[in-house]
KOLFI-549883 format. One record per residue (C-alpha): y, z, x; residue in three letters. Coordinates in steps of 0.25 Angstrom, whole numbers, plus 5000, padded with zeros to 4 digits. Layout:
N
YZXALA;...
//
This chain:
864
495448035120UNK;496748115127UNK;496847995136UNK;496647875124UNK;497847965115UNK;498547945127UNK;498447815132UNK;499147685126UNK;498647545121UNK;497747485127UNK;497147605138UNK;496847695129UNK;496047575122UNK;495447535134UNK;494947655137UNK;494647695122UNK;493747565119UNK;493547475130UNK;494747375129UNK;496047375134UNK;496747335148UNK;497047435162UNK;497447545153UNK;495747565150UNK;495547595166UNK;496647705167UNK;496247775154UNK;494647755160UNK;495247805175UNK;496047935166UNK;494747965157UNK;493947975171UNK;495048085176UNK;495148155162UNK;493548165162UNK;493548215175UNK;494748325173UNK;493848385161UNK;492648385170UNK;493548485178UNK;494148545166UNK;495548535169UNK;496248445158UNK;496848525147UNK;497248425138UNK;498248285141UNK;497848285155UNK;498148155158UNK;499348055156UNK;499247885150UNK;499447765156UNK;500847735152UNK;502047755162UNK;502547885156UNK;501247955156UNK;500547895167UNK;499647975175UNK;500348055188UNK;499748015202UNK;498648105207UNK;498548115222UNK;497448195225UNK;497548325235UNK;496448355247UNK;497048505247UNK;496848605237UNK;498248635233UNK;498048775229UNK;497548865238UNK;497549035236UNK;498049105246UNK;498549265248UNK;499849215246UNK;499549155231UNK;498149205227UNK;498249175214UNK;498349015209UNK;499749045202UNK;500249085215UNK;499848985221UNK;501148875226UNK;502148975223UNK;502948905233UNK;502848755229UNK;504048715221UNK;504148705205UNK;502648805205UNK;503048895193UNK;504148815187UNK;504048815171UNK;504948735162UNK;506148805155UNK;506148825141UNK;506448705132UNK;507748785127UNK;508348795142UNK;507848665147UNK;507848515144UNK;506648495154UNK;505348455146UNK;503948395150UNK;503448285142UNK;501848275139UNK;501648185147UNK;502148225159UNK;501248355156UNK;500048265156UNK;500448185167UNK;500648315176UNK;499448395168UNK;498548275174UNK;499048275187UNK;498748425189UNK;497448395182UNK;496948305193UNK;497648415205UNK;496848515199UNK;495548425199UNK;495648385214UNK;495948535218UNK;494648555210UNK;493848445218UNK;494548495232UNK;493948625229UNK;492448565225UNK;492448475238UNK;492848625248UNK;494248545250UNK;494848685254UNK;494748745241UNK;494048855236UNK;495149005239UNK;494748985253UNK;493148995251UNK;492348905259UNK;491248795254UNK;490148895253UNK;490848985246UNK;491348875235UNK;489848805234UNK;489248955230UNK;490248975220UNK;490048845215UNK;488348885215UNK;488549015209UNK;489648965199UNK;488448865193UNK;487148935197UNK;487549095196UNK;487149185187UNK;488149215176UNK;488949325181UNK;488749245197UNK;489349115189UNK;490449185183UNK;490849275197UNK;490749145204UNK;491649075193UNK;492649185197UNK;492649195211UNK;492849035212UNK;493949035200UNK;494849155208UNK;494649085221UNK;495248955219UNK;495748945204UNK;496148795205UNK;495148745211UNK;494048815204UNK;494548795189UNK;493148735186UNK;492548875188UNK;493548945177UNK;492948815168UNK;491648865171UNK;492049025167UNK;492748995155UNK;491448885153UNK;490649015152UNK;491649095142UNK;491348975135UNK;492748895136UNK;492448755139UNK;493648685145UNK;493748515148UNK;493248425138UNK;492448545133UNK;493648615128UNK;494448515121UNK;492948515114UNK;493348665108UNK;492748735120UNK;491048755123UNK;490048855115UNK;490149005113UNK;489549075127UNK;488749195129UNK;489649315126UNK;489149365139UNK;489549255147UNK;490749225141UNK;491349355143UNK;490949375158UNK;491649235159UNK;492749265151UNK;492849425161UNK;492849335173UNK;493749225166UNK;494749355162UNK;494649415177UNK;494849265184UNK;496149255173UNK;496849385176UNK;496549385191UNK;496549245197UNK;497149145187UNK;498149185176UNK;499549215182UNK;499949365177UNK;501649355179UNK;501549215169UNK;501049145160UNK;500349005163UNK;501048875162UNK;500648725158UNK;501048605163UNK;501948585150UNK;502848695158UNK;503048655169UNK;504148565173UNK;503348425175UNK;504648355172UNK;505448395184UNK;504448325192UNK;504248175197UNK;503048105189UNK;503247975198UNK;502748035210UNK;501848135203UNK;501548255212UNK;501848275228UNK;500748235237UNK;499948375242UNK;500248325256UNK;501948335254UNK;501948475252UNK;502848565240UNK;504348485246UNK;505148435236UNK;505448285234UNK;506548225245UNK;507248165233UNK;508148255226UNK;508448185216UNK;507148135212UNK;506048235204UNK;505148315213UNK;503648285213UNK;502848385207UNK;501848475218UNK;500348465216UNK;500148605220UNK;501148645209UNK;500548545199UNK;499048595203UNK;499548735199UNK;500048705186UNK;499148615181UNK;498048735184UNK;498848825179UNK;498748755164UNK;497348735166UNK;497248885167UNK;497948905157UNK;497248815147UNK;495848885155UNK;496449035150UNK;496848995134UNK;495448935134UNK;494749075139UNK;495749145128UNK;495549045116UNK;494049015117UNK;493549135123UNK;494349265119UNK;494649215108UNK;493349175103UNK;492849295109UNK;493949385100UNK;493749295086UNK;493349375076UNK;492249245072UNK;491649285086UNK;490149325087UNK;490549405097UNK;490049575101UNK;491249665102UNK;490749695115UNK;491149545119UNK;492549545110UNK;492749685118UNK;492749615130UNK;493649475126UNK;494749585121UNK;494749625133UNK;494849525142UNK;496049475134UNK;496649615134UNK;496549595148UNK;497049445150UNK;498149495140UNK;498749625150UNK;498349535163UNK;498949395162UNK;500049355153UNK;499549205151UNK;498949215136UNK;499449335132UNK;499849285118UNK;498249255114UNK;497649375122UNK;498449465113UNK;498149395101UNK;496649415103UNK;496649565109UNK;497649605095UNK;496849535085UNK;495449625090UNK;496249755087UNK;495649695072UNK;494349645076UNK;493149725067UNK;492549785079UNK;492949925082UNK;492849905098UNK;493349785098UNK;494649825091UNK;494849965099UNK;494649875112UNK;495749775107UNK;496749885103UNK;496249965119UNK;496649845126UNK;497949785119UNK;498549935121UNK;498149915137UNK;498949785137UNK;500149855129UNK;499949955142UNK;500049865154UNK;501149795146UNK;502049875136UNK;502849745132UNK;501949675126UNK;501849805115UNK;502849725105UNK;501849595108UNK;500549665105UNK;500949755094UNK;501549625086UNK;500149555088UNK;499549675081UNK;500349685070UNK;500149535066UNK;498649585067UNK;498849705058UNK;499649615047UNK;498349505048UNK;497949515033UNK;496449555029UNK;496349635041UNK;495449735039UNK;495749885040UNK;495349945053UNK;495849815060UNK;497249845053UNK;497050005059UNK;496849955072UNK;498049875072UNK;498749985067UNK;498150085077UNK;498549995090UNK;500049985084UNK;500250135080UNK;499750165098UNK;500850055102UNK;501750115113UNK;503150105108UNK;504650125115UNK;505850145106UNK;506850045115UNK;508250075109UNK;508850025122UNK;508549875122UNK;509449765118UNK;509649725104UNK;510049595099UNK;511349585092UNK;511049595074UNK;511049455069UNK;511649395058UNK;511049365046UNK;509949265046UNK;509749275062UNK;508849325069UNK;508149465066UNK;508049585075UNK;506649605082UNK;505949715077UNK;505649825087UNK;504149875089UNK;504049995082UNK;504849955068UNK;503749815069UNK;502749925070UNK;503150005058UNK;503349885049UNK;501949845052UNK;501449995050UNK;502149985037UNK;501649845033UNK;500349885035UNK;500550025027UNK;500849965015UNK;499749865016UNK;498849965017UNK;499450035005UNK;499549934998UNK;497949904999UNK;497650034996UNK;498350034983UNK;497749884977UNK;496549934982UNK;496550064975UNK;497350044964UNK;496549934955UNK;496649954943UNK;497150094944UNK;498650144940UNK;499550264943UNK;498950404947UNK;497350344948UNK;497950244956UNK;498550354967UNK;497450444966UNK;496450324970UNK;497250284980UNK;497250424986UNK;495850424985UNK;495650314992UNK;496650335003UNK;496150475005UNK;494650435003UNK;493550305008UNK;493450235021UNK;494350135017UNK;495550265014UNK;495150315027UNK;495450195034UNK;496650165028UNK;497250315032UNK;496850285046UNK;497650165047UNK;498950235037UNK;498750335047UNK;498750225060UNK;500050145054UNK;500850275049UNK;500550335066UNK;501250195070UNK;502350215061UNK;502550355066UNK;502450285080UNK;503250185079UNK;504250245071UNK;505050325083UNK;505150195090UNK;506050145081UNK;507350085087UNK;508750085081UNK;509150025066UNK;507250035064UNK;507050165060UNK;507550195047UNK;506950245036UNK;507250095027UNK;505950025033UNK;504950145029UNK;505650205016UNK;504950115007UNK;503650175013UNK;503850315011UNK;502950324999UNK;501850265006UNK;501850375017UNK;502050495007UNK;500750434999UNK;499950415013UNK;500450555017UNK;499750625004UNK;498550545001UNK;498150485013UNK;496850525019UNK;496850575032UNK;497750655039UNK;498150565048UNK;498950475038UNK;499650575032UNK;500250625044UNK;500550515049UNK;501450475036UNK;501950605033UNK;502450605050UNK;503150465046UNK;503750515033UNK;504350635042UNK;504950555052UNK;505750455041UNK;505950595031UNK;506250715043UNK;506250645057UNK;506450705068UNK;507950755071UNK;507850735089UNK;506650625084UNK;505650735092UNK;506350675106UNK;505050585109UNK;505550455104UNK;506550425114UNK;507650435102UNK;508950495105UNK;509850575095UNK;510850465093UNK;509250385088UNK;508950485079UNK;510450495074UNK;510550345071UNK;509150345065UNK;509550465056UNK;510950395051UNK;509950265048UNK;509050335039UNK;510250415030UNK;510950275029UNK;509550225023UNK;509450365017UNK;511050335009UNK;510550185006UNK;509350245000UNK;510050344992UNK;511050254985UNK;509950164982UNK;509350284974UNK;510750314969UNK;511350384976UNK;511550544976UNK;510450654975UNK;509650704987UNK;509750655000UNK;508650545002UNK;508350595017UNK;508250735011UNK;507050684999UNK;506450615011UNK;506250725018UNK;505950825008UNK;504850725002UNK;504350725016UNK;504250885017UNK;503450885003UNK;502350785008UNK;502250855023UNK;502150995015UNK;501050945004UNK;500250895017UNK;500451035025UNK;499451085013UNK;498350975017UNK;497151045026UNK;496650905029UNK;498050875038UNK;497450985048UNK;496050935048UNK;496450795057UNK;496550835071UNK;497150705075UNK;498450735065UNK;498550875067UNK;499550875078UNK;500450755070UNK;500350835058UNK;500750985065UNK;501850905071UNK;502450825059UNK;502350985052UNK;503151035064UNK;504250915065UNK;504450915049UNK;504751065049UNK;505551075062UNK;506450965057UNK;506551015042UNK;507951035036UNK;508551165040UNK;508851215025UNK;508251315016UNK;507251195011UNK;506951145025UNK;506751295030UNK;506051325016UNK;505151215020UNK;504851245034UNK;504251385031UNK;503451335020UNK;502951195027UNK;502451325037UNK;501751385026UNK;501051285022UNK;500551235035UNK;500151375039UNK;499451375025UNK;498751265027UNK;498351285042UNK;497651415038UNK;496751355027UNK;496451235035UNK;495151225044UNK;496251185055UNK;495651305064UNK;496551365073UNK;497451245080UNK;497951225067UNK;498551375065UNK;498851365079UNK;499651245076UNK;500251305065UNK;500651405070UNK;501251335082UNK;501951225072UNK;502751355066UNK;503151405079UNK;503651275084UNK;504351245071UNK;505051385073UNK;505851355082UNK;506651255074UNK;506351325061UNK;506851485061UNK;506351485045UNK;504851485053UNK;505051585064UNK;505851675052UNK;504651635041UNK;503751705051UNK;504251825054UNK;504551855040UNK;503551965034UNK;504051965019UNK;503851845009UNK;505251785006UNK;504651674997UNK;503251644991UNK;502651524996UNK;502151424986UNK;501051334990UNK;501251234977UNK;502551174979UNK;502551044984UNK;503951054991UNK;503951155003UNK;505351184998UNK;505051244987UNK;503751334994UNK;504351444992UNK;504751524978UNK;505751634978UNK;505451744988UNK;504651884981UNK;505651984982UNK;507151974979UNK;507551994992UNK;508751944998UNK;508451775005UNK;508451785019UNK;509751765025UNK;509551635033UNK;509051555020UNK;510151625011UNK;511151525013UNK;510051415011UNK;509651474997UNK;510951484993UNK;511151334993UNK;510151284983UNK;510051334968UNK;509251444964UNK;508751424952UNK;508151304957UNK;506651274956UNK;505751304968UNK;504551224962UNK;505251094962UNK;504850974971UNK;506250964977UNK;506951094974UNK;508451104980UNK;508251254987UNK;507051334990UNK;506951494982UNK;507151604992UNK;506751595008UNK;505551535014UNK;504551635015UNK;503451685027UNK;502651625036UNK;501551745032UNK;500351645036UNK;500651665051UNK;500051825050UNK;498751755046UNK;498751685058UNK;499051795067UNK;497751855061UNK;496951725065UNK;495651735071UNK;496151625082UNK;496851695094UNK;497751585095UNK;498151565081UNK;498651735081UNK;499251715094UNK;499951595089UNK;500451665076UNK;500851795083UNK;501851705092UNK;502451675079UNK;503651665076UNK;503951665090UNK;503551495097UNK;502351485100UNK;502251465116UNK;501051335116UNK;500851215123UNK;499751175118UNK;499251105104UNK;498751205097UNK;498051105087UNK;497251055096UNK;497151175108UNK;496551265096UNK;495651175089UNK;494051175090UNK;493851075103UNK;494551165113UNK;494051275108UNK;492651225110UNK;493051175123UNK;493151315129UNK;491751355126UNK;491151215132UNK;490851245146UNK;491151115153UNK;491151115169UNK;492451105174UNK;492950945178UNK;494150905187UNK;495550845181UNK;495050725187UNK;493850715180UNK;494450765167UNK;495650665169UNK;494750535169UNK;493850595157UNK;495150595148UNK;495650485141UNK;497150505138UNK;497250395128UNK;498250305127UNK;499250365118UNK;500150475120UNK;499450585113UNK;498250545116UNK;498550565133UNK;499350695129UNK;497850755121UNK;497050705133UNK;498050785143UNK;497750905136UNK;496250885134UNK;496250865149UNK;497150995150UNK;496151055143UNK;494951015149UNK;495451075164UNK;495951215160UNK;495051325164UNK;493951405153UNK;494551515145UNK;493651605154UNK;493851545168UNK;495051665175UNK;495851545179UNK;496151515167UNK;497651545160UNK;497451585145UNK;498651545137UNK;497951555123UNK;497551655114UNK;496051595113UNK;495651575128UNK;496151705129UNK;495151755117UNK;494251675123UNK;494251725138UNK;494151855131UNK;492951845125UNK;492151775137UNK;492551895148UNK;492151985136UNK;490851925136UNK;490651905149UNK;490952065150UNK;489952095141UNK;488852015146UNK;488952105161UNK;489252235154UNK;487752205147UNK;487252135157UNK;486852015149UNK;487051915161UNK;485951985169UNK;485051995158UNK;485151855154UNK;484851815168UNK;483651895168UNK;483151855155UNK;483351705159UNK;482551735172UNK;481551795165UNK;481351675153UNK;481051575167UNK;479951655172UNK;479351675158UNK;479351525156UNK;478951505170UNK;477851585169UNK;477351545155UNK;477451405159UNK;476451445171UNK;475351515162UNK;475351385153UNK;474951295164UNK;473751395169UNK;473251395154UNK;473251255153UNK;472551235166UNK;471451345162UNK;471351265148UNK;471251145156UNK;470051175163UNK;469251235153UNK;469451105146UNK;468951045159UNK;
//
């Protein structure tokens, strides 16, 4: 058919139906060469040229010596003729370049190297020097054990004779990718053979990755085809040099040179490699990795891998690997995903760059529509654990005119707008599926219901949770003129509802720790971003420019519209500090401690902000004490107080104060108006009576935003309740107050129930070493710094082991109370009694034992 399309007049009809003059014997003479190239599975396509002038055929002059040999020098195929001239030349772009190849030179030159590749095939067969080096005995049992083997002796055999001589041996990788069920020759332009055995498809398809990564696929470049190459800068009268004139160039100067075989050899194997490897990606992987496959996760497991490993190993292909691994971070199957997600986060971790690449890939997965909801998570949960670099420092291109071309978007910003995207998706959903046929206040209080409530609820606060960590994450990464508060204003609303109603913990600290960084921030952005003062300081004039913008929308005068975001800010944080369940999650404890610690730190140094310090501290300590928290929480507490006092003097002096100066009213909803005017008459204290002097005193303290706070903060009395704790560490803590607090640990996590249990567990002791390869350090930052300290923990001495140096007020207790014991026991003599009583049970048993077996016997023989 390809040569009837293209021959002319009266060949093709001779050859076609019987008539027609000489053209009928050349077609006949080109169908027997075209049969026999697909016998050896080597024609991709227009292998051949036509019988007129222009496309005529090249001359073919067949070689008696393999023209590619493997040696230490170029042990690989690719290196092989490294020194002939023109063996990686590549034609110039289009836009740099007039030099073009026309189709059919490509198929002229295309079936030239076809019938190079075939004789270099046929030297090998005959033991014309061939073969790596191996002699005849070795090549015939290769051939034996190729066709007669067992399965895994075929598939080894295979291998060995593909890495030896790649050239010469291409029929063996046809018989490989023949058992992974790809069919190539007349076969696959037939669509490719029947579906194999998943088992011996993927021991075919291991040895097929092994053979690509290791012996065949270049790993500085990608593959070339013959389209490429520049075939027009060489003479078509002459064809190719002879094999016997060597790699010279051509005495005439003027004339165009002859093409090398050796280099022609290379390239047209080359393109038939590559055709070879799309074909193992497109009909096996891929059919593997469809979602319509029949296929065991343990098998789907396997092909991600195998394309994660292609994907960080070679760059040829890249583009389709990446497609397939990103679109199982969706599949159904649990493992199957989790593997997806493992591997694509190895790639990112041999090769950083291809972050922006990968990431892009994900988000177009994410925005599929239909998708289901644990797929969307996982999407979300790889984005949210990408490793990010805020690079101010790189080159920016100049700001174009209207209607040229727009600025790209940097990472992190591409990453919040998608967080944002699929935020209010998923709100959106939530509120036509809840609010059918419902209006107003039922309508909220079903929505809450079900945000706070079902399976479908749960999920969703796992994945508001997942996308409002990646805001969080990304957030700091901003780059200049990115980061203001314009692009998240209009979802403010959104996070305050989350923060209230949703239904883990989780969730709503991850809003409200992204409502304080656009309301409060950081003043020196906490020095772990890599920003700068100059930074902060341009970002800070950003946001009061949008901040005037917004305010002469509204009008124009009144309250300052920073200072309403960050008092409604302090109202949702303070009606959450009342929450018991906020200290039930463990996982969010830390985040939720350290959002307290930053919003009161960074508070407004005025009589309101250091009215609200004391009683946001009131009402953690409140709340701690009635909680089920235990010990770590008070120890935490406690520590949060301390460290906050040493920005905060109104803590340090709340503490040490012994009268009430203000009665402290649970009720109110603002934390500036906690307090009510102080129980006796007495004179205000004199740091806070030029504060009280500012505002007006007849105003009303109950208000939601009252202008002044009655009277001065009062007492931090909760701390004498801790001093009196049963926990020796909790007292201790609260006795150091308001003095710091000297600890380097984390006393949410040191005084909880698992270590405490871990000192009466009486484990033999292990090596660092040992210890070191049992731990797992994770792959994020937190989780390495959480397995450094298990691993600290796990190698310090036991609480009553003398070699041990006692730092904290338990293992003090708690070596106390063993030596006491332990004093006892001797001054009773309870050890040697014991001992005696245990010698004494083994005899008993020994003996009774012995009169049971003379009774039987005596009982036996009166039977007898």
């Amino acid at each position: 058919k390809n040569n009837n399309d293209r021959g002319g007049g009266a060949g093709g009809k001779g050859w076609r139906g019987g008539s027609g003059g000489g053209g009928g014997e050349g077609k006949n003479t080109r169908r027997e060469n075209n049969d026999r190239d697909h016998r050896h599975g080597i024609d991709d396509g227009d292998a051949h040229g036509a019988s007129d002038d222009n496309t005529a055929p090249l001359p073919f002059r067949p070689h008696r010596v393999p023209l590619v040999r493997l040696s230490d020098d170029a042990p690989f195929w690719y290196e092989a003729g490294h020194n002939a001239e023109g063996r990686d030349d590549v034609l110039p772009p289009p836009s740099s370049s007039n030099e073009r190849n026309t189709p059919a030179l490509v198929r002229r030159y295309r079936a030239l190297g076809s019938q190079l590749l075939e004789q270099e095939m046929l030297l090998l067969k005959s033991g014309g020097g061939g073969g790596g080096g191996s002699n005849e005995e070795d090549a015939a049992f290769l051939e034996r054990t190729m066709r007669r083997g067992t399965l895994k002796d075929r598939i080894a055999a295979m291998s060995v004779a593909v890495s030896t001589d790649p050239v010469g041996r291409t029929g063996a990788l046809d018989m490989l990718l023949g058992l992974a069920g790809i069919k190539v020759g007349n076969e696959a332009e037939k669509g490719g053979g029947s579906r194999p055995n998943d088992r011996v498809a993927q021991m075919a398809a291991e040895a097929l990755a092994d053979l690509f990564v290791n012996s065949l696929l270049p790993k500085h470049r990608k593959m070339v085809g013959l389209d490429r190459r520049p075939l027009c800068r060489y003479s078509t009268s002459g064809s190719v040099k002879s094999p016997s004139t060597g790699e010279g160039s051509n005495d005439d100067a003027g004339k165009p040179k002859d093409l090398s075989p050796r280099v022609l050899l290379l390239w047209r194997y080359e393109e038939v490699l590559r055709s070879r490897y799309h074909l193992f990606l497109s009909r096996h992987l891929a059919r593997t990795l469809s979602p319509s496959a029949p296929t065991l996760d343990m098998t789907k497991v396997a092909a991600v891998k195998t394309a994660s490993m292609l994907l960080r190993e070679v760059p040829e292909g890249e583009g389709e690997l990446l497609v397939m691994v990103a679109n199982k971070i969706g599949d159904p199957s649990r493992k199957v995903a989790s593997c997806a997600g493992h591997e694509l986060r190895g790639v990112l971790g041999e090769h950083p760059q291809m972050v922006e690449v990968v990431a892009r890939e994900v988000q177009q997965l994410a925005h599929r529509p239909n998708l289901s909801p644990r797929a969307l998570y996982n999407c979300v949960v790889f984005l949210n654990q990408l490793k990010l670099t805020k690079d101010d420092d790189a080159p920016k291109p100049a700001s174009p005119s209207k209607g040229g071309i727009k600025k790209k978007q940097s990472l992190p910003a591409s990453l919040i707008e998608t967080y944002f995207r699929l935020f209010e998706v998923a709100v959106k959903q939530g509120e036509r599926d809840v609010g059918k046929g419902l209006k107003g206040q039922k309508k909220r209080r079903a929505l809450n219901a079900v945000t706070s409530d079902s399976s479908s609820g749960a999920m969703k606060s796992r994945l508001l949770s997942a996308l409002l960590t990646g805001v969080n994450r990304a957030h700091p990464f901003l780059p200049h003129g990115e980061g203001g508060l314009g692009t998240m204003d209009h979802h403010v609303d959104a996070l305050y509802r989350i923060a209230h109603t949703a239904g883990s913990p989780a969730a709503s600290a991850q809003a409200l720790m992204l409502l304080y960084n656009l309301a409060v921030g950081t003043p020196e952005d906490d020095g772990g971003n890599g920003s700068s003062g100059a930074d902060v300081t341009k970002r800070k004039r950003k946001n009061r420019k949008a901040d005037g913008k917004a305010d002469e929308k509204d009008g124009g005068g009144g309250e300052d519209p920073a200072k309403r975001r960050k008092d409604r800010f302090y109202r949702a944080l303070y009606s959450k500090l009342s929450d018991p369940s906020m200290l039930s999650s463990r996982r969010t404890l830390t985040l939720y401690f350290n959002l307290v610690y930053k919003s009161i730190k960074n508070d407004d140094c005025t009589a309101e902000g250091r009215t609200r310090t004391v009683a946001f501290a009131k009402r953690l300590l409140h709340t701690c004490l009635h909680s089920n928290g235990g010990a770590g929480v008070l120890c935490g507490a406690a520590f949060l107080i301390s460290e906050a006092g040493r920005r905060r003097p109104e803590l340090r002096r709340a503490v040490l104060d012994a009268g009430l100066d203000g009665v402290f009213d649970a009720t109110k909803r603002d934390p500036r108006a906690a307090f009510d005017a102080p129980l006796d008459d007495g004179p205000a204290p004199v740091d806070a009576s030029a504060d009280n002097a500012e505002g007006n005193p007849d105003a009303d303290g109950a208000t939601k935003k009252p202008t002044h706070t009655k009277g001065s903060p009062g007492s931090l009395w909760e701390i004498t309740l801790l001093s009196n704790h049963y926990h020796p560490s909790v007292s201790k803590f609260a006795a150091q107050l308001p003095h710091p607090i000297e600890y380097n640990g984390d006393p949410l996590r040191d005084f909880s129930l698992a270590p405490f249990l871990d000192k009466f567990a009486y484990r033999n002791p292990k090596s660092r070493e040992k210890i070191l390869s049992q731990v797992s350090r994770g792959e994020s930052v937190a989780e390495r710094q959480i397995a450094m300290k298990d691993v600290e923990g796990r190698l310090k001495a036991a609480v009553n082991d003398p070699r041990s140096r006692l730092k904290r007020a338990e293992d003090e207790f708690f070596r106390n109370y063993f030596e006491g014991r332990k004093r006892r026991d001797e001054m009773v003599g309870f050890a040697a009694a014991t001992a005696d009583r245990r010698e004494t049970m083994t005899k008993e048993e020994g003996e009774e034992k012995g009169g049971s077996d003379e009774e039987e016997e005596e009982e036996g023989g009166r039977e007898r």
